[in-house]
C-alpha positions as CSV (number, residue, x, y, z in Angstrom):
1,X,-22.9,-59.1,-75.5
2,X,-23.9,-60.1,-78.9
3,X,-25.4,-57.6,-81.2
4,X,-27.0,-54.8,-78.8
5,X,-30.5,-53.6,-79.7
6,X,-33.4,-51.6,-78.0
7,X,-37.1,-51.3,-77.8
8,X,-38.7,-48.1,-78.8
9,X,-39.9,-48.0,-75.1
10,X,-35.9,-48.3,-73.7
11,X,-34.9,-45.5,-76.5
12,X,-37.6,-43.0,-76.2
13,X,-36.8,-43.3,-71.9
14,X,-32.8,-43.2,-73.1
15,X,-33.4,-39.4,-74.9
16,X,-36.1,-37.9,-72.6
17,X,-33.1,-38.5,-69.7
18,X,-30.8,-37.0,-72.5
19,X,-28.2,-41.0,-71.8
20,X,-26.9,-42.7,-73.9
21,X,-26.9,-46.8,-74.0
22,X,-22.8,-47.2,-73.5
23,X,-23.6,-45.9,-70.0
24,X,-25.9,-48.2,-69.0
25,X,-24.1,-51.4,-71.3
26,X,-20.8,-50.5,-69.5
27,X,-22.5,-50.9,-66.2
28,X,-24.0,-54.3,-67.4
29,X,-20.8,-55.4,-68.8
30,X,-18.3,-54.5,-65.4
31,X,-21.3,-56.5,-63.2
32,X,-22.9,-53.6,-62.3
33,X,-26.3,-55.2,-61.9
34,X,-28.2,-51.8,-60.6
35,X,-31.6,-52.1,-59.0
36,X,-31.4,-55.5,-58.4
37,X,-31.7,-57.7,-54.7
38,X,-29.7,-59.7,-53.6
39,X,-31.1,-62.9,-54.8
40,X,-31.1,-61.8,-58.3
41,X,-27.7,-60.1,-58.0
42,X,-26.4,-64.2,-56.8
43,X,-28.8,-65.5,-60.0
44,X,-26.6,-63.6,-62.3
45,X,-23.4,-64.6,-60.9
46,X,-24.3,-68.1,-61.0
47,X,-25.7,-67.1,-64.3
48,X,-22.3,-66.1,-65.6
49,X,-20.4,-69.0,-64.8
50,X,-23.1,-71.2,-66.1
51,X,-23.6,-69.1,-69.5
52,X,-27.7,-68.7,-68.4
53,X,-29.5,-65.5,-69.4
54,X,-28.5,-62.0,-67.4
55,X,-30.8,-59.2,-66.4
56,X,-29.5,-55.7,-65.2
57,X,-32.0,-52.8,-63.8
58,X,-31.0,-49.2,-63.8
59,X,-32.9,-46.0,-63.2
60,X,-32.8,-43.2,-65.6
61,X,-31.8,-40.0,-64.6
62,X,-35.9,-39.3,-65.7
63,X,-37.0,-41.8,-63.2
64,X,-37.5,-44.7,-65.9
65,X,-37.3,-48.4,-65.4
66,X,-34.6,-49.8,-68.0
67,X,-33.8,-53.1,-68.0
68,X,-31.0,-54.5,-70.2
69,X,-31.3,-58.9,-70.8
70,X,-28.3,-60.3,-72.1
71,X,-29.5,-64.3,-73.8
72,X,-28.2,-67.4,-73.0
73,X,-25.9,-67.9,-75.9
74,X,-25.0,-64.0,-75.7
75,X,-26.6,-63.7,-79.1
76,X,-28.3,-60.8,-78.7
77,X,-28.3,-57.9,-75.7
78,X,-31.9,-56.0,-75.4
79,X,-32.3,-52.6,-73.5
80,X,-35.9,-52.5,-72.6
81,X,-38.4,-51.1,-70.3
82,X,-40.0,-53.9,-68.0
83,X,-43.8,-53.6,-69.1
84,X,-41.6,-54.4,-72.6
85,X,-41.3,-57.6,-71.8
Protein backbone atom coordinates (compact mmCIF):
# COMPACT_ATOMS: atom_id res chain seq x y z
CA UNK A 1 0.00 0.00 0.00
CA UNK A 2 2.78 2.35 0.10
CA UNK A 3 2.84 4.96 2.69
CA UNK A 4 -0.95 5.49 3.88
CA UNK A 5 -2.17 9.11 4.20
CA UNK A 6 -5.59 10.96 4.52
CA UNK A 7 -7.33 14.13 3.61
CA UNK A 8 -8.64 16.30 6.34
CA UNK A 9 -12.12 15.57 4.76
CA UNK A 10 -11.55 11.43 5.10
CA UNK A 11 -10.22 12.09 8.93
CA UNK A 12 -12.66 14.54 10.20
CA UNK A 13 -15.62 11.75 8.55
CA UNK A 14 -13.14 8.83 10.30
CA UNK A 15 -13.71 10.56 14.16
CA UNK A 16 -17.27 11.92 13.79
CA UNK A 17 -18.15 7.84 13.06
CA UNK A 18 -15.73 7.40 16.08
CA UNK A 19 -13.42 4.35 13.07
CA UNK A 20 -10.41 4.13 12.76
CA UNK A 21 -8.44 3.81 9.24
CA UNK A 22 -7.10 -0.02 9.82
CA UNK A 23 -10.77 -0.92 9.51
CA UNK A 24 -11.35 0.39 6.42
CA UNK A 25 -7.40 -0.30 4.98
CA UNK A 26 -7.94 -4.01 6.06
CA UNK A 27 -11.08 -4.15 4.00
CA UNK A 28 -9.15 -2.59 1.01
CA UNK A 29 -6.27 -4.78 1.43
CA UNK A 30 -8.38 -8.50 1.68
CA UNK A 31 -10.38 -7.13 -1.73
CA UNK A 32 -13.04 -5.85 0.03
CA UNK A 33 -13.94 -3.32 -2.51
CA UNK A 34 -17.30 -1.91 -0.55
CA UNK A 35 -19.83 0.18 -2.40
CA UNK A 36 -18.59 -0.51 -5.57
CA UNK A 37 -20.68 -2.26 -8.98
CA UNK A 38 -19.81 -4.76 -10.54
CA UNK A 39 -17.93 -3.24 -13.32
CA UNK A 40 -15.69 -1.42 -11.04
CA UNK A 41 -15.32 -4.35 -8.69
CA UNK A 42 -13.89 -6.42 -12.34
CA UNK A 43 -11.67 -2.94 -13.04
CA UNK A 44 -9.91 -3.54 -9.90
CA UNK A 45 -9.26 -7.15 -10.30
CA UNK A 46 -7.91 -6.58 -13.64
CA UNK A 47 -6.34 -3.70 -12.01
CA UNK A 48 -4.38 -5.96 -9.60
CA UNK A 49 -2.95 -8.24 -11.89
CA UNK A 50 -2.05 -5.45 -14.15
CA UNK A 51 -0.41 -3.21 -11.19
CA UNK A 52 -3.08 -0.14 -12.43
CA UNK A 53 -4.48 2.22 -9.76
CA UNK A 54 -7.35 0.70 -7.20
CA UNK A 55 -10.28 2.42 -5.74
CA UNK A 56 -12.37 1.01 -2.72
CA UNK A 57 -15.86 2.82 -1.35
CA UNK A 58 -17.08 2.27 2.13
CA UNK A 59 -19.79 3.94 4.10
CA UNK A 60 -19.15 5.22 7.48
CA UNK A 61 -21.05 4.18 10.23
CA UNK A 62 -22.01 8.32 10.08
CA UNK A 63 -23.35 7.86 6.62
CA UNK A 64 -19.99 9.32 4.92
CA UNK A 65 -18.65 8.63 1.58
CA UNK A 66 -14.85 7.38 2.06
CA UNK A 67 -13.02 6.39 -0.58
CA UNK A 68 -9.52 4.87 -0.25
CA UNK A 69 -7.17 5.06 -3.99
CA UNK A 70 -4.27 2.90 -3.80
CA UNK A 71 -1.57 4.42 -7.07
CA UNK A 72 -0.29 2.65 -9.82
CA UNK A 73 3.18 1.95 -8.44
CA UNK A 74 1.62 1.50 -4.86
CA UNK A 75 3.58 4.51 -3.78
CA UNK A 76 1.18 6.10 -1.82
CA UNK A 77 -2.56 4.83 -0.36
CA UNK A 78 -5.10 8.02 0.13
CA UNK A 79 -8.32 7.71 2.28
CA UNK A 80 -10.45 10.47 1.04
CA UNK A 81 -13.88 11.65 0.63
CA UNK A 82 -15.08 11.70 -3.13
CA UNK A 83 -15.90 15.58 -3.56
CA UNK A 84 -11.84 15.32 -2.35
CA UNK A 85 -10.88 14.34 -5.43
Amino acid sequence: MGQIVATPGALAALKKAGQQPDEFLTRHVNREWGDLDEEDRKENDYSLERGFRLLSAYRTHAGDKLWIITESDRSVTTLLLPEEY
